[in-house]
GUGU-428187 format. One record per atom (N, C-alpha, C, CB): residue number from 1; x, y, z; residue in one letter; atom name. Coordinates in Angstrom, 3 decimals, padded with zeros to 6 digits. Atoms other than C-alpha are relative to their C-alpha. Glycine has a CB too. Layout:
<rs>
   resi          X          Y          Z   resn   name
    NUM          X          Y          Z      A     CA
...
</rs>
This chain:
<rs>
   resi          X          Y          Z   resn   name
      1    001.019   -000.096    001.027      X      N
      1    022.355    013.405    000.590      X     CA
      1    000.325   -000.881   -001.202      X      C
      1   -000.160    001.439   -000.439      X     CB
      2   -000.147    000.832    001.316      X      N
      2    024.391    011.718   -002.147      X     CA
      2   -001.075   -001.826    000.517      X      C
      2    002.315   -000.266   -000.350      X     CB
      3    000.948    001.520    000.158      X      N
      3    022.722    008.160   -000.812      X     CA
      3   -001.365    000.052   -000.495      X      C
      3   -000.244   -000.745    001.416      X     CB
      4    001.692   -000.517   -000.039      X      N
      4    019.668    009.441   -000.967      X     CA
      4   -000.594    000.204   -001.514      X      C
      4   -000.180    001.689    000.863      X     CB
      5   -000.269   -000.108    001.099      X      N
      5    020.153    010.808   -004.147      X     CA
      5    000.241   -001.088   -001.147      X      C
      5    000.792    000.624    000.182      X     CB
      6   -000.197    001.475    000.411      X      N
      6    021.655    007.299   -005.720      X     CA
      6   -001.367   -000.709    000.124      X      C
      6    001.128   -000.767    000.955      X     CB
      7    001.353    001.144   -000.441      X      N
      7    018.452    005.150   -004.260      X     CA
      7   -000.788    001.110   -001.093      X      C
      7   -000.785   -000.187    002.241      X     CB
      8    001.631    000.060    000.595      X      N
      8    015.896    007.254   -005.677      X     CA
      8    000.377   -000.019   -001.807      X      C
      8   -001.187    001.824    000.609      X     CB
      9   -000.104   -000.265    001.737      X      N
      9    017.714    007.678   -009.532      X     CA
      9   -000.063   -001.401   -000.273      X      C
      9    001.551    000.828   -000.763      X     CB
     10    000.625    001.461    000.303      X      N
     10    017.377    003.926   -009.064      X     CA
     10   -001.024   -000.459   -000.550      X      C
     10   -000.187   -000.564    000.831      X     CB
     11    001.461    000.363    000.129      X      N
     11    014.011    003.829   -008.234      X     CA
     11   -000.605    000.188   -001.650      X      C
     11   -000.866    001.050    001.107      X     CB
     12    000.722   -000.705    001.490      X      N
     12    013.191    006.487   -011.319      X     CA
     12    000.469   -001.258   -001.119      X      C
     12    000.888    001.957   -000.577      X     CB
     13   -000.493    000.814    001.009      X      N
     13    015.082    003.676   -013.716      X     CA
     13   -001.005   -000.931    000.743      X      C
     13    001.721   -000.337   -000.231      X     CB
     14    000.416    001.082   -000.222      X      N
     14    012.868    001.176   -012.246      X     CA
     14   -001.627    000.096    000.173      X      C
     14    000.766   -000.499    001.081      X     CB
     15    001.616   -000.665   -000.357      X      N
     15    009.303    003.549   -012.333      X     CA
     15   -001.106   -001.077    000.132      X      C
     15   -000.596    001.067   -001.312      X     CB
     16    001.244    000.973   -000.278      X      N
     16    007.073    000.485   -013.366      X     CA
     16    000.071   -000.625    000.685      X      C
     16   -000.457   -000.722   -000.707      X     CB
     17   -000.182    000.515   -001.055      X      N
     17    008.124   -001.716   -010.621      X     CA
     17   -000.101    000.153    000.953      X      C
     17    000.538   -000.213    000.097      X     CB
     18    000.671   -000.550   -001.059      X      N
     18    008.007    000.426   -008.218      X     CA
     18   -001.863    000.846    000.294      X      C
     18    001.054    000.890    000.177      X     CB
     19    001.131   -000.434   -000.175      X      N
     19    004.242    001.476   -008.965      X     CA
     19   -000.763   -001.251   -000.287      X      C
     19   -000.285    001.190   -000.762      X     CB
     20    000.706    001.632   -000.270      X      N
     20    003.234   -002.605   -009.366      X     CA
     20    000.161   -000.067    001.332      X      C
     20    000.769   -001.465   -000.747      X     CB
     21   -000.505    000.497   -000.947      X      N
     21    005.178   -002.786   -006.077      X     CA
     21   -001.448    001.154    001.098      X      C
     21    002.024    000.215    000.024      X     CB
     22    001.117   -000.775   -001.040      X      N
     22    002.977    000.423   -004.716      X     CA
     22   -001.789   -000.530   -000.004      X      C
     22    000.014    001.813   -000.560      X     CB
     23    001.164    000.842    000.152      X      N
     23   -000.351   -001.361   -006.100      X     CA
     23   -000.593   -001.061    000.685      X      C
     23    000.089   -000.422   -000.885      X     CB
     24   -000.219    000.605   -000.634      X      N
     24    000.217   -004.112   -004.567      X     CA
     24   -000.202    000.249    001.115      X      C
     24    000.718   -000.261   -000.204      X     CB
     25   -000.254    000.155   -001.425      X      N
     25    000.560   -003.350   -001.322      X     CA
     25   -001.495    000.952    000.452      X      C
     25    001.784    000.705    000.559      X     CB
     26    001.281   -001.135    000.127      X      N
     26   -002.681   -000.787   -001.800      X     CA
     26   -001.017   -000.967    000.082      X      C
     26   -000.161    001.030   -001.511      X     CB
     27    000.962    000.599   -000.334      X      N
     27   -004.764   -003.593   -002.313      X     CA
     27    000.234   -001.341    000.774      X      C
     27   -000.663   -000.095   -001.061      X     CB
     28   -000.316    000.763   -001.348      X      N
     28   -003.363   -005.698    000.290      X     CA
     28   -000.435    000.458    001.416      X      C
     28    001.404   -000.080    000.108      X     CB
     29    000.388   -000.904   -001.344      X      N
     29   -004.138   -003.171    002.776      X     CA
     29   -001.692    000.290   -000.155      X      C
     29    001.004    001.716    000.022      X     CB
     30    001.499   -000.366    000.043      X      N
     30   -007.506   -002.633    001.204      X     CA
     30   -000.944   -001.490    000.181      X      C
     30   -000.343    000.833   -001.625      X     CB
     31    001.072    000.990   -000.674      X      N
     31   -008.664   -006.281    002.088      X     CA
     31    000.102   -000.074    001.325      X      C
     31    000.070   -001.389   -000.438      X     CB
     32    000.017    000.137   -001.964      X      N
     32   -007.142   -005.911    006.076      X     CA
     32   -000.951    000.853    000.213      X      C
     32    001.498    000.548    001.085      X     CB
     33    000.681   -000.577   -000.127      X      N
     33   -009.127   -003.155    005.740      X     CA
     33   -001.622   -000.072    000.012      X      C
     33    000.481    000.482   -000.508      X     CB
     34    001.485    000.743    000.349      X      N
     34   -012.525   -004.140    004.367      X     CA
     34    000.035   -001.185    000.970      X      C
     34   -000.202   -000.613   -001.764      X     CB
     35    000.279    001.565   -000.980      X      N
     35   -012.259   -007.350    006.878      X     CA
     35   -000.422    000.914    001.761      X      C
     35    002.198   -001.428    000.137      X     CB
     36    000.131   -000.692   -001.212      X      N
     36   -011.430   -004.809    009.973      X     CA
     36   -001.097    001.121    000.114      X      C
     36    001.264    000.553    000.272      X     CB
     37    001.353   -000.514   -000.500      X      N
     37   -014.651   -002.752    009.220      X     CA
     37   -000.871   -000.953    000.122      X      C
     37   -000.612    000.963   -000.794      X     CB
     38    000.879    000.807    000.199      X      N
     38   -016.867   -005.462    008.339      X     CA
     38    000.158   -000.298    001.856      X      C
     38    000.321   -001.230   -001.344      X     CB
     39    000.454    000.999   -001.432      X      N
     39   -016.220   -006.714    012.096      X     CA
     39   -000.172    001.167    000.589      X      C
     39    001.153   -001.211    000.903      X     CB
     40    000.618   -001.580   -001.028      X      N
     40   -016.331   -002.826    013.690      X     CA
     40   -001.691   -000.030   -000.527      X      C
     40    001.030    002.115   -000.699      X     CB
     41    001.126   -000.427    000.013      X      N
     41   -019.661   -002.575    011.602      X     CA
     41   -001.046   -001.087    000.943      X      C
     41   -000.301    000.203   -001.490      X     CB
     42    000.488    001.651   -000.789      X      N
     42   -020.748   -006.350    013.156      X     CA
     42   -000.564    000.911    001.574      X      C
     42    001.962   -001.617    000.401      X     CB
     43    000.283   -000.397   -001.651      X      N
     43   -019.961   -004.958    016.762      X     CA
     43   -000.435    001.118    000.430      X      C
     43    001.051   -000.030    000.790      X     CB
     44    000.349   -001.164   -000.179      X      N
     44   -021.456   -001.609    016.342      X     CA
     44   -001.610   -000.279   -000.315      X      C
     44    000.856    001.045   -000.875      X     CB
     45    000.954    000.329    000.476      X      N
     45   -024.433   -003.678    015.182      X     CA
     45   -000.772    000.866   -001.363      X      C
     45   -000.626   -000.112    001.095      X     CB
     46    000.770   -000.898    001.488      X      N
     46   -025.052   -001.115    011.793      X     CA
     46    000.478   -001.152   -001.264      X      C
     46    000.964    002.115   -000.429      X     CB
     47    000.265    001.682    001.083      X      N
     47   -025.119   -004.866    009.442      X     CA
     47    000.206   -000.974    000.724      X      C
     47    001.063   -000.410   -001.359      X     CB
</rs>
């Protein structure tokens, strides 16, 4: 547990970075996303 423990009192010293870092990756996933309906709605023909 101590590793475990160590990494995250890191993280907490590093809070804004790690919630740019979680942002990030939120709307990275939200354009694969928006691209991979746009073509389900295509081939489902509903637009």
């Amino acid at each position: 547990m101590k590793p475990i423990s160590k990494k995250s009192l890191e993280l907490m010293k590093k809070a804004d970075r790690v919630t740019d870092t979680l942002y990030a990756g939120a709307e990275k996933c939200k354009k694969i996303a928006e691209e991979t309906m746009k073509e389900v709605r295509s081939l489902m023909g509903l637009r």
